[in-house]
C-alpha positions as CSV (number, residue, x, y, z in Angstrom):
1,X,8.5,-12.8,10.7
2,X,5.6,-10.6,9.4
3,X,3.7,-11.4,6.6
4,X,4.1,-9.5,3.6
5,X,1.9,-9.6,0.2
6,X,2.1,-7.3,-2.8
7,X,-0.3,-6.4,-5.5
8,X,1.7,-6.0,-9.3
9,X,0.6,-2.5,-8.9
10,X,3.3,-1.3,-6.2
11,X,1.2,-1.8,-2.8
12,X,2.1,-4.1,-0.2
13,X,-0.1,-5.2,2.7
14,X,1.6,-6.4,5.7
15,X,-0.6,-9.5,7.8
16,X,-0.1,-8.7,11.7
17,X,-3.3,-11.3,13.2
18,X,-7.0,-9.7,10.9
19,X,-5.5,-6.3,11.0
20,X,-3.0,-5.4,7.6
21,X,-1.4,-2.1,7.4
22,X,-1.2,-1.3,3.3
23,X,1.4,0.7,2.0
24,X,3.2,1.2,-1.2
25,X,6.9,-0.5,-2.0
26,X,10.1,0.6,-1.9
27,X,10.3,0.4,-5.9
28,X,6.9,3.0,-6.0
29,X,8.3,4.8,-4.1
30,X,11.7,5.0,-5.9
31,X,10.0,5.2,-9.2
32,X,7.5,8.7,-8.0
33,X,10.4,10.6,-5.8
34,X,9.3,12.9,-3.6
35,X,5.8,12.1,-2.3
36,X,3.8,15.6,-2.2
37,X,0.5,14.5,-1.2
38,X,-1.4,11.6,-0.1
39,X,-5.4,11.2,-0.9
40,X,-7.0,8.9,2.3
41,X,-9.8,7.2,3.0
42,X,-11.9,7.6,6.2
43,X,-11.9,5.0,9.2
44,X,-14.9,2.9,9.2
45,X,-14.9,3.3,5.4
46,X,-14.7,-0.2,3.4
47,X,-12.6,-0.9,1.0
48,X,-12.5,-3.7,-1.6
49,X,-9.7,-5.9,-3.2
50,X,-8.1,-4.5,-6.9
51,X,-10.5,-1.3,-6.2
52,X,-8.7,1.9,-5.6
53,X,-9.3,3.4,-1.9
54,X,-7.1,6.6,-3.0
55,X,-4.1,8.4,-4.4
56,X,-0.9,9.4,-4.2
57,X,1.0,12.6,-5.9
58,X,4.5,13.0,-6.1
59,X,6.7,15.9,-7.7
60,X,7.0,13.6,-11.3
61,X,3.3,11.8,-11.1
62,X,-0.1,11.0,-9.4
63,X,-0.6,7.1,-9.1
64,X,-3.9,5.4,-7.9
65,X,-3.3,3.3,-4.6
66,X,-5.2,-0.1,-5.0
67,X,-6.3,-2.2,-1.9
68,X,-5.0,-5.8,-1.6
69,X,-7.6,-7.3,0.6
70,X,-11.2,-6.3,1.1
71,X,-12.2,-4.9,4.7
72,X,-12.8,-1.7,6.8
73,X,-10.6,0.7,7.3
74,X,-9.3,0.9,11.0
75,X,-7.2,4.4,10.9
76,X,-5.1,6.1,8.4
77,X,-1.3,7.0,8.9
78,X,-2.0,11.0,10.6
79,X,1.5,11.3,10.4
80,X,1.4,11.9,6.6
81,X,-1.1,14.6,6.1
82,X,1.6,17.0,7.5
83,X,4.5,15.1,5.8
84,X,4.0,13.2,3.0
85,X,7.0,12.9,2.2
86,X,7.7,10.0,4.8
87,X,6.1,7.6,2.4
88,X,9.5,8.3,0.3
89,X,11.8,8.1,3.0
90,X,10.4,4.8,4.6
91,X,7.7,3.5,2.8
92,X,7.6,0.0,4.5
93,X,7.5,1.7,7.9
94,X,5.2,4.4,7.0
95,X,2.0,2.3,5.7
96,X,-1.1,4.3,4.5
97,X,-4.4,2.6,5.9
98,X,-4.4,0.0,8.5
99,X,-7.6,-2.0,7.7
100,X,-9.0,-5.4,9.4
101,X,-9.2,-8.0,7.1
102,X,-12.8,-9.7,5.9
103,X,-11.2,-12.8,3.6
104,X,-8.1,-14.1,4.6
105,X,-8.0,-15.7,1.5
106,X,-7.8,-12.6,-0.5
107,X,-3.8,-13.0,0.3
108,X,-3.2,-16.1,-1.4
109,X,-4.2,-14.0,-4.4
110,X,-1.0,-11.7,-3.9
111,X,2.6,-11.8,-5.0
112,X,5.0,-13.0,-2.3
113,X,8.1,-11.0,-1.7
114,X,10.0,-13.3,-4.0
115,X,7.5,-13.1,-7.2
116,X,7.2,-9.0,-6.6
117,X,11.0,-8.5,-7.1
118,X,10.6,-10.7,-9.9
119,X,7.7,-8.5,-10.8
120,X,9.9,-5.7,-10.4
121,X,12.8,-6.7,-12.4
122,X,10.5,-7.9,-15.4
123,X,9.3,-4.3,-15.4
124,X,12.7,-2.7,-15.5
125,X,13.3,-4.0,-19.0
């Protein structure tokens, strides 16, 4: 089973050994429709947990993707710069950055998959 975390703000990371691939969530990507263009970060570039490490534009709005875990960025998802709009298809297969992960730790400051969808229905009403 992998291991899945979520930040309240719509990204997930999923744990495969010190490498997580981040992504956003089904419900983000329900809630911006079609996905238009995604802003990357660079491999080898660090990024830091609750700090932004880019963005994501979609035909209703722009969000600000946040990073659950500090660490270095191993490779972005290529596949997107040419079609975005995979994140909207299959956002849980079609993660953002893969990074490897400095503080295991970090995760047991996430939301399981049980408290997001509680998370997410709270946020309906």
């Amino acid at each position: 089973m992998e291991n899945i975390y979520y930040l309240p703000t719509h990204e997930y990371i999923r744990v495969e050994g010190d490498k997580g691939y981040i992504g956003i969530s089904e419900f983000a990507a329900k809630q911006l429709g079609n996905v238009v263009y995604v802003d990357m970060p660079e491999p080898d570039d660090e990024v830091c947990a609750g700090d932004d490490f880019g963005a994501i534009e979609s035909v209703k709005a722009a969000s600000d993707l946040y990073s659950p875990v500090t660490g270095i960025v191993v490779a972005v998802n290529e596949a997107l710069i040419d079609n975005p709009r995979l994140v909207s298809e299959n956002p849980m297969a079609n993660w953002i950055i893969e990074v490897t992960i400095a503080d295991p730790t970090e995760l047991g400051d996430l939301l399981t998959p049980e408290a997001y969808a509680e998370h997410c229905a709270n946020e309906k009403h």
